[in-house]
C-alpha positions in Angstrom: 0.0 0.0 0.0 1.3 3.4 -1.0 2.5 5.4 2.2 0.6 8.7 3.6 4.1 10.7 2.6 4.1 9.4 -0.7 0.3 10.7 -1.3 0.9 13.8 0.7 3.8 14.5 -1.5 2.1 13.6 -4.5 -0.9 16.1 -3.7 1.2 18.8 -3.6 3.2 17.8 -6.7 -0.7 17.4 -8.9 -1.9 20.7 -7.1 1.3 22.9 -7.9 1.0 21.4 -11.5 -2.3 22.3 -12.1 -2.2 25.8 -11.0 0.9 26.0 -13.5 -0.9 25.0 -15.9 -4.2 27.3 -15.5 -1.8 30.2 -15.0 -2.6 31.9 -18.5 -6.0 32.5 -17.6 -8.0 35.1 -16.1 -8.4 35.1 -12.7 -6.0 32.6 -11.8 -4.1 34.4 -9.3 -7.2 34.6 -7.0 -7.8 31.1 -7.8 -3.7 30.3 -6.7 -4.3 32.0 -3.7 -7.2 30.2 -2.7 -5.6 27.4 -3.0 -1.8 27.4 -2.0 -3.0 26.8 1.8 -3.3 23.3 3.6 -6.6 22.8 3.6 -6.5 22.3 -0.5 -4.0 20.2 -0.3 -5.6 18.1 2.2 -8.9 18.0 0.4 -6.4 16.8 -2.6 -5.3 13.9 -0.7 -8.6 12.6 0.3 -9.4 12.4 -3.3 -6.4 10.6 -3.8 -6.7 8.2 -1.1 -10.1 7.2 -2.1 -9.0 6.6 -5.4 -6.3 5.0 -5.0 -8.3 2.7 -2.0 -10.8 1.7 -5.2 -8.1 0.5 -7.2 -6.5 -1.3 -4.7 -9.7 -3.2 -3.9 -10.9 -3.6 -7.2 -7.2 -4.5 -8.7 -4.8 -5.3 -5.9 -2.5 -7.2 -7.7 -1.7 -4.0 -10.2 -1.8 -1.7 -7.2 1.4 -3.7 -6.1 2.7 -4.4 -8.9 2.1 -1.0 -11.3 0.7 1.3 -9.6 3.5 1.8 -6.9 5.6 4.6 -5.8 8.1 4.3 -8.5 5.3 4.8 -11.0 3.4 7.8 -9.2 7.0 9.7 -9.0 7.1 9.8 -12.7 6.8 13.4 -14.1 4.3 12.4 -16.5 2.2 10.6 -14.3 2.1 13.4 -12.4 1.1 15.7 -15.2 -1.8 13.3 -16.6 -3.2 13.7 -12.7 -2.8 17.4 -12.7 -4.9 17.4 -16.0 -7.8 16.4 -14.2 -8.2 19.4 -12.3 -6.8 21.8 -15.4 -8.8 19.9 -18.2 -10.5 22.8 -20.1 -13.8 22.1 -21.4 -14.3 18.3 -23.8 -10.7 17.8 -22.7 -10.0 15.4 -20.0 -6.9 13.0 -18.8 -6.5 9.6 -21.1 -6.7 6.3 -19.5 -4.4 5.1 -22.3 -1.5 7.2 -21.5 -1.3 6.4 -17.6 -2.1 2.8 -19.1 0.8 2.7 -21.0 3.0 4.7 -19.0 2.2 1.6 -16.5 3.2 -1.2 -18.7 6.6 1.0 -19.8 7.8 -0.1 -16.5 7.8 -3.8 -17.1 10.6 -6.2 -19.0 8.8 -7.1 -22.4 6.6 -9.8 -22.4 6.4 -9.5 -18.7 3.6 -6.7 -18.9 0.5 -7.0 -17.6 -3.1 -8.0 -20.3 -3.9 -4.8 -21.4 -7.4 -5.4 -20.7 -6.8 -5.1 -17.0 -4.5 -2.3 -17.2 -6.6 0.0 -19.2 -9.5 -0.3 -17.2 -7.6 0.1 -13.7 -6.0 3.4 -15.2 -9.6 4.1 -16.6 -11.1 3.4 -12.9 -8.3 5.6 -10.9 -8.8 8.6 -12.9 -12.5 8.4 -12.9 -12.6 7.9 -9.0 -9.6 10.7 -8.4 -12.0 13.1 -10.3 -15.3 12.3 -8.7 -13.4 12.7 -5.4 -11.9 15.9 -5.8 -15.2 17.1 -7.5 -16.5 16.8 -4.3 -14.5 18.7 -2.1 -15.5 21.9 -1.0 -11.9 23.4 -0.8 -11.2 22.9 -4.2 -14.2 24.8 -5.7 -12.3 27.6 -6.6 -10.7 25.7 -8.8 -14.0 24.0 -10.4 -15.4 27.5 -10.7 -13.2 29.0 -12.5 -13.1 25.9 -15.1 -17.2 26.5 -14.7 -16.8 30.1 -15.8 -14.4 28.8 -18.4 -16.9 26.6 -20.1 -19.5 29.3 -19.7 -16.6 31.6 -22.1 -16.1 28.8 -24.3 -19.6 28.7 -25.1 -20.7 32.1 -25.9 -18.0 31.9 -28.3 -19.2 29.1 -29.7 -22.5 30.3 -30.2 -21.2 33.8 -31.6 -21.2 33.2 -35.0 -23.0 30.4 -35.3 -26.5 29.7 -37.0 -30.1 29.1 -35.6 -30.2 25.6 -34.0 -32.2 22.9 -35.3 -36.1 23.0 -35.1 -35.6 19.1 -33.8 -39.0 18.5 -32.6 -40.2 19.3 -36.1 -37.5 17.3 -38.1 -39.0 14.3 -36.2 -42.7 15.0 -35.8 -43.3 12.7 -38.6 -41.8 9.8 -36.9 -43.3 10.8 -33.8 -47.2 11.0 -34.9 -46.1 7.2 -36.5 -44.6 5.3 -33.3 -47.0 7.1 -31.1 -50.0 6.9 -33.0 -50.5 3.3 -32.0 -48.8 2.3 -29.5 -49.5 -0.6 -26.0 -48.0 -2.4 -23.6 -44.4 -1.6 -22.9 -45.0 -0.7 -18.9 -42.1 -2.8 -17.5 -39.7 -1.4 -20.4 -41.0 2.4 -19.3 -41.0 1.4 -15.3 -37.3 0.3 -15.8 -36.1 3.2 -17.3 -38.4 5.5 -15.1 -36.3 3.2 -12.0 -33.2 3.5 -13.8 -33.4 7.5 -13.6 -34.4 7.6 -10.5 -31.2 6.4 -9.0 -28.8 8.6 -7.6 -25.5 6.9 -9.5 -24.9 7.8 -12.8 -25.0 5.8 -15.8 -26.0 3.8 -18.6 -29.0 2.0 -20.0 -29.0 -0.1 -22.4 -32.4 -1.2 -24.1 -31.4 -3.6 -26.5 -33.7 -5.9 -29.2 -34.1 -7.1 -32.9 -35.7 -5.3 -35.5 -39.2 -4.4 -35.5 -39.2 -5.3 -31.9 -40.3 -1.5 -31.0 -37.1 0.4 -29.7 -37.8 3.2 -31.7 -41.4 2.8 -30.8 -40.5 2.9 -27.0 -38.3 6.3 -27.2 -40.8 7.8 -29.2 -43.3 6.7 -26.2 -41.3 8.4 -23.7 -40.9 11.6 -25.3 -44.2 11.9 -25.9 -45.7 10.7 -22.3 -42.5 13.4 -21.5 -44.8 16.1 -23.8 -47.9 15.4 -21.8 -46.7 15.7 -18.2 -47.8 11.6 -18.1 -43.8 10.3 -17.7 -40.8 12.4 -15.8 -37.2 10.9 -15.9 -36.5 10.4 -12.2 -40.5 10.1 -11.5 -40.0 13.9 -9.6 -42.8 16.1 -9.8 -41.0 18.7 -11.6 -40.6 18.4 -15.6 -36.4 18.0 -15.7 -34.6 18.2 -18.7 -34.7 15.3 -21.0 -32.7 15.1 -24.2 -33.5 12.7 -27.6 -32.0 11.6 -30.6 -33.2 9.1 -32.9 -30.2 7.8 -35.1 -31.7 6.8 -38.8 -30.1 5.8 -41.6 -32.7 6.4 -43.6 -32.6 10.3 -43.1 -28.8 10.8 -42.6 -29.3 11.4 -39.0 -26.6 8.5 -38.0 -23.9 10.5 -38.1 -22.2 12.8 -35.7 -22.8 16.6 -37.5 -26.7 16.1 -37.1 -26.6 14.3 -33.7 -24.8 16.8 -32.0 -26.9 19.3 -33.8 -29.9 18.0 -32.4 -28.3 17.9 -28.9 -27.0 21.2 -29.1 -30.1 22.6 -29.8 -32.1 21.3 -27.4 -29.3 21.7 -24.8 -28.8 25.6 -25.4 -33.1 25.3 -24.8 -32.8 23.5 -21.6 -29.9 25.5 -20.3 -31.6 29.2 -21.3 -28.9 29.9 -23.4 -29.6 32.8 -26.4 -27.5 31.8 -29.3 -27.1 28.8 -32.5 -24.7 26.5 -33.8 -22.1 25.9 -35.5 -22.3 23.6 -38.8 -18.8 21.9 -38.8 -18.3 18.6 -36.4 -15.8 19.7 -34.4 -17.4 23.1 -33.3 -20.5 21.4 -32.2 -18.9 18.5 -30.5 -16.6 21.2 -28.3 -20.3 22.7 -27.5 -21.6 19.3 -26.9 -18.7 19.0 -24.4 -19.5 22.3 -22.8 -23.0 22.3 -22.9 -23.2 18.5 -21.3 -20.6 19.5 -18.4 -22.9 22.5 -17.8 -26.2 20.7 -17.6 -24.4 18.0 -16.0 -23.3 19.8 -12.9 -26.9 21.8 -12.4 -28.7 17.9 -12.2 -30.3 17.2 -8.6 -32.5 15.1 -7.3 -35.2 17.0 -8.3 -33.9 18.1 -11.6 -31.9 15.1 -13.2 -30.9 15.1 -16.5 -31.7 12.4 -19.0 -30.6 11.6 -22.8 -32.3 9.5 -24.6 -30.7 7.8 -28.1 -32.2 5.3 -30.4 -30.4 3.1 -32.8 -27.3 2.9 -32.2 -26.9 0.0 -34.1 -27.6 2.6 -37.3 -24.3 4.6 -36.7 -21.8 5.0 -39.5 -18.5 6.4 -39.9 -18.4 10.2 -40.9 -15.4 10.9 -43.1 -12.8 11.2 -40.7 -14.2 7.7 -39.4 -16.1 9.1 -36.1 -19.0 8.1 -35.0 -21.9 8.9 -32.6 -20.6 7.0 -30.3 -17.1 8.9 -30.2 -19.2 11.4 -28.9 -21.4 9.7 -26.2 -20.4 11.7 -23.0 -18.6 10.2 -20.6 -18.5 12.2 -18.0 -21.9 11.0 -16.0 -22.4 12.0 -12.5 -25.2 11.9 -9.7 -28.6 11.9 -11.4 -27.5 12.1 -14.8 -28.3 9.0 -16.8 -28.2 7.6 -20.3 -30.5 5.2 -22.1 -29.6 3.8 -25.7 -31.3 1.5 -27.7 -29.4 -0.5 -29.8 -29.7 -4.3 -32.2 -28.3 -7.6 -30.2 -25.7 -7.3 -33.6 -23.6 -5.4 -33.4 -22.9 -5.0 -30.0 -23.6 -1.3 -28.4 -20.6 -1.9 -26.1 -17.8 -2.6 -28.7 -18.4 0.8 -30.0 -15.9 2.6 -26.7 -13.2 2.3 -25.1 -12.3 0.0 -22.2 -13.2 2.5 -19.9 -16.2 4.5 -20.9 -18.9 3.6 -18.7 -21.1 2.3 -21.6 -19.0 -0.6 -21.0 -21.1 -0.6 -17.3 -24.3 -0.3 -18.6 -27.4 -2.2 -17.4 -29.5 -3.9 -19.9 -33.0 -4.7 -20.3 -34.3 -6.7 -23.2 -37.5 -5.8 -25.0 -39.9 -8.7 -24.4 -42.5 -10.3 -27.3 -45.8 -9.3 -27.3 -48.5 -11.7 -25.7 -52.3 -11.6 -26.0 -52.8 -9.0 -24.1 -51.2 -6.8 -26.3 -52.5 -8.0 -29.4 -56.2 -7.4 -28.1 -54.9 -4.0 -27.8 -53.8 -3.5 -30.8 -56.8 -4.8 -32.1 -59.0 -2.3 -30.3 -56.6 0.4 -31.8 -57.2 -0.4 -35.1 -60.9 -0.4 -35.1 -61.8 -4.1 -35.0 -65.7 -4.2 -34.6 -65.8 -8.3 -34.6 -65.4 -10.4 -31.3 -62.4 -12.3 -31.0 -61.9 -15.6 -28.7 -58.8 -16.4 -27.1 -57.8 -19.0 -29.6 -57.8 -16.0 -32.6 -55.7 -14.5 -30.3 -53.0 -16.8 -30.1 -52.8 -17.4 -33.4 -52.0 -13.9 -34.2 -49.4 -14.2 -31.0 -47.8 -17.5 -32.9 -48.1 -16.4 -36.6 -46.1 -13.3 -35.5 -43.5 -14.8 -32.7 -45.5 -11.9 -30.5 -42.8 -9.3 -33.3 -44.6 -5.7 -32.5 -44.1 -4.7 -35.9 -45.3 -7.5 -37.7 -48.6 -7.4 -35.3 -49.2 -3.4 -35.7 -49.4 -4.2 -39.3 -51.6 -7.5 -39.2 -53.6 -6.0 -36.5 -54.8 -3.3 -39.0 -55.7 -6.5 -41.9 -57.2 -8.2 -39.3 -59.7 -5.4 -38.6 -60.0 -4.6 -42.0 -61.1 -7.9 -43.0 -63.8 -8.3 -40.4 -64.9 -11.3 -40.6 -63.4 -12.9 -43.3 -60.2 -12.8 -41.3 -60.0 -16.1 -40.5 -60.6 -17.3 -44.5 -58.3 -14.6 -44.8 -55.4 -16.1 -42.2 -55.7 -19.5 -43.6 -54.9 -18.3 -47.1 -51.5 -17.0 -46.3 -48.4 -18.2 -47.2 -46.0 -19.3 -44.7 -44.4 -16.1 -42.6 -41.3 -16.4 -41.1 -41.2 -12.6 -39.7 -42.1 -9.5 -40.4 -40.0 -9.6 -44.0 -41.9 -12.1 -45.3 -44.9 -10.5 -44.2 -43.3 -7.3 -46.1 -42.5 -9.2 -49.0 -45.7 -10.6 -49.2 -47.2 -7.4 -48.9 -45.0 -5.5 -52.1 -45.8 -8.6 -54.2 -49.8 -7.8 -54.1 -48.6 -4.5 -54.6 -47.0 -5.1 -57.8 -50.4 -6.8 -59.0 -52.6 -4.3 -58.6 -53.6 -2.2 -62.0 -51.2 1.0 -60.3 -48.6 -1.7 -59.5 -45.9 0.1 -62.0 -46.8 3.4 -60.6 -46.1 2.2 -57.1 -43.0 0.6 -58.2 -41.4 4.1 -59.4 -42.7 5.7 -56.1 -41.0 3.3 -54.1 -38.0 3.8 -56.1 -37.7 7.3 -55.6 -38.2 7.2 -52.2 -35.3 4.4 -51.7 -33.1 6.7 -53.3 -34.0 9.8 -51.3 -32.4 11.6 -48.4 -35.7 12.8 -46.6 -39.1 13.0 -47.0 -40.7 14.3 -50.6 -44.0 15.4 -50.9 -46.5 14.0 -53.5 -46.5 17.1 -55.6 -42.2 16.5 -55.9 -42.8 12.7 -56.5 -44.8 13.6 -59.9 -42.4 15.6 -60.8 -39.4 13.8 -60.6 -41.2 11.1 -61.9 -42.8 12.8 -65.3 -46.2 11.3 -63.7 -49.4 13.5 -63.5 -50.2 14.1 -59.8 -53.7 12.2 -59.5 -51.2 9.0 -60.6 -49.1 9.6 -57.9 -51.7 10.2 -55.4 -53.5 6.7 -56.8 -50.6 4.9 -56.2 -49.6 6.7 -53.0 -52.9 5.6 -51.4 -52.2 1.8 -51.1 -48.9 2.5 -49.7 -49.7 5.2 -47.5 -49.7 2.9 -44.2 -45.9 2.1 -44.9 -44.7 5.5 -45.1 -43.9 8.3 -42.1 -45.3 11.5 -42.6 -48.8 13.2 -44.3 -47.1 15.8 -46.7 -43.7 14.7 -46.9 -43.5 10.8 -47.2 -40.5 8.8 -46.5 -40.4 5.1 -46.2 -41.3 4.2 -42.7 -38.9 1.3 -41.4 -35.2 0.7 -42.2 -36.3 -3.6 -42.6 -38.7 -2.2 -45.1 -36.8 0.2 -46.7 -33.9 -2.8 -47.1 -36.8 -5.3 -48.5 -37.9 -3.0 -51.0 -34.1 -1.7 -51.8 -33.1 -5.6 -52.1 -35.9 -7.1 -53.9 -37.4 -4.9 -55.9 -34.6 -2.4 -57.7 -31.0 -3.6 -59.1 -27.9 -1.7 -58.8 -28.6 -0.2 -62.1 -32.4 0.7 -61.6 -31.4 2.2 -58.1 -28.8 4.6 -60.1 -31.5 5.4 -62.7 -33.5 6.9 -59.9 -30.8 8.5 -58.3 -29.9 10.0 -61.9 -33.8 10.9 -62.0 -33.6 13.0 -58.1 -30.7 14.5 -59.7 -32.5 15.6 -62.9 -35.7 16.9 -60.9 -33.3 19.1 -58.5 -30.8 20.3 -61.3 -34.1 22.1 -62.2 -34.3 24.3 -58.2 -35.1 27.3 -60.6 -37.9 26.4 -62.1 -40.3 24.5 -58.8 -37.8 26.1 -55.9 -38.7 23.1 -54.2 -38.4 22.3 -50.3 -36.4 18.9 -51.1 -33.9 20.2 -54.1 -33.3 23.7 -51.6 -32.4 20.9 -48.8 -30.6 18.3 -50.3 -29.4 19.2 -54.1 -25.8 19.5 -52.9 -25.7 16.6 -50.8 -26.9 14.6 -53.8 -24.1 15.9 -56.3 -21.9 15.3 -53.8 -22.8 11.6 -52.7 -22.2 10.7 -56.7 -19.0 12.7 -56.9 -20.2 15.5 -59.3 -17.6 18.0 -57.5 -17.8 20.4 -60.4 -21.8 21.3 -60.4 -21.6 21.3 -56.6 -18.8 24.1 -56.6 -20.9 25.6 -59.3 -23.9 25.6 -57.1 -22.6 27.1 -54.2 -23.2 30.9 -55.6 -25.1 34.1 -54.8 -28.3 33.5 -56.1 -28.5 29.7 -54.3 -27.5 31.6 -51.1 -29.8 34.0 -51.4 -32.5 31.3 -52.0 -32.4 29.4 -48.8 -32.1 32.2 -46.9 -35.2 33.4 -48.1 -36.7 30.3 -48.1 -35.0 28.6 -44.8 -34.6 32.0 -42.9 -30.6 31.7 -42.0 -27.6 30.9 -43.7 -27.5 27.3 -42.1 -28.0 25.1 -44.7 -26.2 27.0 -47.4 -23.2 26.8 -44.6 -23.9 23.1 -44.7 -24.1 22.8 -48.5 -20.4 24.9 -48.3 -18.9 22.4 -45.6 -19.7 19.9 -48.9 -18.1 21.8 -51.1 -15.1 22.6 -48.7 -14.7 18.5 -48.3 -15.3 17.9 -52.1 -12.2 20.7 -52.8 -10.3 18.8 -50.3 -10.4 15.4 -51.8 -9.4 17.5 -55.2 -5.9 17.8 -54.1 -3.7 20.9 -55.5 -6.4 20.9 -58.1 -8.9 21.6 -55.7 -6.8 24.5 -53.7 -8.9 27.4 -55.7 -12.0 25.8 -54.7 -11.3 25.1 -51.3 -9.9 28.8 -50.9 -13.4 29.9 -52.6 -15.1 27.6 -49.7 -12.7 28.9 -46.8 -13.4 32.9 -47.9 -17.1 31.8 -47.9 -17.7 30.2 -44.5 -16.0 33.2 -42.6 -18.1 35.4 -44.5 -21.4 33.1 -43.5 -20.1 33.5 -40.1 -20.4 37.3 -39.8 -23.0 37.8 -42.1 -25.4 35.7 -39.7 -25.0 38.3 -37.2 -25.4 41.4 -39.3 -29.0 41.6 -39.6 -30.1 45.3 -38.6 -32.6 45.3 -35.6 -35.7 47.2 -37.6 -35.5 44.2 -40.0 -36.1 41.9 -37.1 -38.9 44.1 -35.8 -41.0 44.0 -38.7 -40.3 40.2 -39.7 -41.9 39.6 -36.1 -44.8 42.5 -36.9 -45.3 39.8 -40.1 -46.0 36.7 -37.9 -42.1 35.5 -38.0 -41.3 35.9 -34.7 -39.3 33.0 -34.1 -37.1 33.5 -36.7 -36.6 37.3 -36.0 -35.5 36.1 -32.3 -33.1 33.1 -34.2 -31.4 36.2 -35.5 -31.9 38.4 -32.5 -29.9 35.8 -30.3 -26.9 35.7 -32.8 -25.9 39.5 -32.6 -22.4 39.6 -31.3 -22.8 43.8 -30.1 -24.9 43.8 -26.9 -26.6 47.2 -28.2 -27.9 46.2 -31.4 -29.3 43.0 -29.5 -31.1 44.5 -26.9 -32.7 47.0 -29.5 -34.2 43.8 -31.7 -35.6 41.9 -28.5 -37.3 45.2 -27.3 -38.8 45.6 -31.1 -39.5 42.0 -31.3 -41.3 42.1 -27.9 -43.6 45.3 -28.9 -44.3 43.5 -32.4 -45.2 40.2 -30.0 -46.9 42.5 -27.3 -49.4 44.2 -30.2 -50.1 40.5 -31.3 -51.5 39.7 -28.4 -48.6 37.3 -27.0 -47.9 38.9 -24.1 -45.8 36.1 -22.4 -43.6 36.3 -24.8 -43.4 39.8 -25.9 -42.5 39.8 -21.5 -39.7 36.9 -22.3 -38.2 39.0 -25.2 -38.4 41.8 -23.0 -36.7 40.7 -19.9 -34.1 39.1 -22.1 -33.6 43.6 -24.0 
């Protein structure tokens, strides 16, 4: 066991370290004299001791054998230890290196599995932070990191855009997975538990496809919505935070994960201000914004994040992933619950010692009778059914929730021809071949070629189109689409904009219905259809036109796209310069991949972002005034919160506030207001 001297000395060695290391920033020299006395250095050694105690109990052969007094006297030991108190926001002290400084010491192939190391490094730094968190006589310290963060982000959010209307972007999915929903109560009743609990951590809901993950998350937002579920079970309404990963809609990703996050935490924090477009600016807000939220959770106010599909990740292009960015950081009443497929495993996607690695797991059961009677009262079935009926729908369908919503809805269709109608089947393994039997009945109905080219749009797109872009794209007169729209109409998300609704579907209709070749016609079609934005301006060439020409390598019409006249476009359409920023990030990374060739264009792409950034906060106040006087409000206040000069703000959120107060809004003209 390490002597008292040896910690003693090492305290002071971490704490004079630290200091020397925060001593380029303001207010440090009231900070350094708060802390040069005893009584920081003694609350220092606590925290060590209790660390170092853990590992010894959890690991005592490595405390003996690594983790001994030669090793803590090493210089860089001793600087990784003082990062944990001068860490600056997203940064923090890496298990690897004190890991590997560990295993330096030994004769080769004498060193210890680095399985165990890595996660007894992970373990010391983890406990050696918690600790020293605690301690009253180093909150100096912490506060001046706190005030740090709070720095770092209103310089984040200085030129930055409007965040992300998330809510909105997933209403679609929302009104689907909510719109007929049952059961579930000991899935909702462990996570409600799980919250509840003091210790942070992760949650891991894990299940096959179609086995309602997405269904349950979409469940606990909404109850979340109504007042009818709070994370914790506390009467207040604490934060809670959601992202649904899909592949389907690009959202699997990091750029539009942390988007989504960042919005909503710069919400729940009360935080004026955007976002940034590029990954790495909206992961260091991430960063701050979670260690700010995360130190203002209580018993009463805990904070929860909720993320489905984890399973649906991808590499970006610099090969990170959503999970890269998971936080790690998780203390008292701050929990995580992610939902991911048994394959792959959510767990291999972090290091050794993020606590993912920890996380509890609950496993989505099949759905019994019970269930299926109320799915049948859901879908409007008029005729009696006896327990035998029952079952049969429980066995045909292996009790899959997926596979039931849908045969729930023939069943009460049929009537009472359902059982004739059962029995006439063909075998059904799952939910695919109930799919698969489903698009073959499509394809013989008298629209079945119409349906075929809708569903082959659709598989190519990037988001929901609406019926009147479908047509279009297609050369098909509108009443066509809309006849072969109808029959489909229960597989798709959304009442305007459609999108296909399930990835297994999606994947079905992708595998079995459309070659290589016919999957690039389509594509070649979309491109066609948006090549034409002048002509129909629509919604889904403004949004995704530049995505598309850059996903089939068409570098040089994407550079050629990124002009005045498309900028002014979506900001007239969208109400910022976000998405033309994003369409410019594409352009930036299709110059890049150009090489020297590309060096013009990615100059072009560099001059233009720093312009977006300033022009975003150069909107004059009376402009904002009369957008709100014209029913706009919440864009006006988008732009109101992105003014770098205090004066110039304050004069938009008083004219916003009279424009809200003559409107008859007076809690918010009184928010926009207070905020002047």
């Amino acid at each position: 066991m390490l002597m008292e001297a040896l910690l003693g000395w090492l305290a002071t060695k971490v704490l004079d370290r630290a200091l020397d290391a925060l001593a380029e920033r303001p207010g440090i020299q009231q900070v350094r004299r708060l802390l040069t006395g005893d009584p920081a250095r003694a609350a220092l050694l606590r925290a060590m001791r209790q660390a170092y105690a853990e590992l010894e109990e959890r690991y005592p052969r490595l405390a003996s054998d690594a983790f001994h007094e030669t090793f803590f006297r090493q210089e860089e030991v001793v600087a990784e230890l003082a990062r944990v108190l001068s860490r600056r926001p997203g940064e923090a002290p890496e298990p690897e290196r004190l890991a590997e400084l560990a295993r330096a010491q030994y004769r080769p192939g004498y060193e210890p599995p680095w399985e165990e190391l890595l996660p007894a490094a992970g373990l010391f730094l983890r406990r050696f932070r918690e600790a020293a968190e605690e301690e009253i006589e180093l909150q100096p310290l912490f506060d001046s990191r706190a005030l740090e963060r709070l720095h770092e982000i209103a310089a984040l959010v200085r030129t930055a855009y409007p965040r992300v209307p998330y809510r909105e972007e997933v209403g679609a999915l929302m009104d689907f997975y909510t719109e007929r929903f049952v059961g579930r109560e000991e899935a909702i009743e462990a996570v409600t538990a799980f919250t509840a609990q003091e210790e942070g951590g992760y949650l891991l809901i894990e299940a096959g496809p179609g086995m309602g993950k997405t269904a349950l998350v979409a469940q606990l937002v909404h109850r979340y919505e109504r007042g009818t579920w709070r994370p914790g079970g506390v009467a207040d309404h604490p934060p809670l935070l959601y992202a649904f990963l899909r592949q389907e809609r690009g959202w699997h990703t990091p750029a539009p994960f942390l988007a989504a996050l960042d919005s909503q935490l710069l919400d729940a924090l009360g935080i004026p201000g955007g976002i940034p477009t590029d990954v790495e600016a909206l992961g260091r807000l991430f960063a701050a914004l979670w260690n700010e939220a995360a130190a203002r959770a209580r018993p009463d106010r805990p904070l929860t994040l909720l993320v489905d599909g984890l399973d649906e990740m991808i590499p970006d292009e610099r090969n990170r992933t959503v999970a890269h960015f998971l936080p790690d950081r998780l203390p008292p009443h701050v929990h995580v619950v992610v939902t991911s497929r048994p394959q792959p495993k959510a767990f291999d996607w972090v290091p050794a010692y993020h606590p993912l690695k920890k996380a509890r797991v609950h496993r989505l059961a099949r759905f019994g009778p019970q269930e299926v009677r109320a799915l049948l009262a859901q879908a409007g079935d008029a005729v009696p059914r006896d327990e035998a009926f029952v079952q049969r729908l429980v066995d045909l369908t292996r009790g899959e929730p997926l596979f039931l919503r849908f045969l729930c809805q023939d069943v009460a269709d049929w009537g009472r021809e359902a059982e004739a109608r059962l029995d006439a089947l063909p075998p059904l393994e799952g939910v695919e071949d109930y799919f698969r039997e489903q698009l073959r009945l499509l394809g013989e109905r008298a629209e079945g070629e119409d349906i075929r080219h809708i569903l082959g749009m659709l598989v190519v797109a990037r988001g929901g189109m609406t019926a009147d872009e479908l047509a279009d794209a297609l050369g098909m007169p509108k009443m066509r689409a809309l006849d072969a729209l109808e029959p489909i109409r229960r597989f798709l998300l959304g009442e305007e904009r459609m999108e296909l609704m399930h990835l297994e579907f999606r994947r079905l209709v992708e595998r079995e219905w459309f070659t290589q070749r016919e999957r690039r016609d389509y594509r070649e079609r979309l491109l066609s259809y948006c090549a034409r934005w002048r002509e129909h301006e629509s919604d889904y060439a403004l949004e995704h036109y530049a995505a598309h020409l850059f996903e089939a390598g068409r570098y040089g019409e994407l550079h050629g796209l990124i002009d005045k006249e498309w900028m002014e476009l979506k900001r007239r359409r969208t109400g910022s310069h976000r998405s033309f920023a994003a369409d410019v990030d594409l352009a930036f990374r299709a110059a890049e991949e150009g090489g020297i060739k590309g060096l013009p264009r990615l100059v072009q792409c560099a001059l233009l972002s720093a312009t977006l950034g300033s022009l975003a906060t150069q909107v004059p106040p009376e402009v904002l005034g009369v957008m709100a006087r014209l029913g706009q409000a919440r864009r006006a206040l988008d732009y109101a919160r992105l003014m770098v000069d205090l004066k110039r703000k304050a004069e938009a959120l008083r004219l916003i506030g009279l424009a809200l107060w003559e409107q008859g809004q007076a809690d918010e003209a009184a928010a926009a207001l207070d905020e002047a």
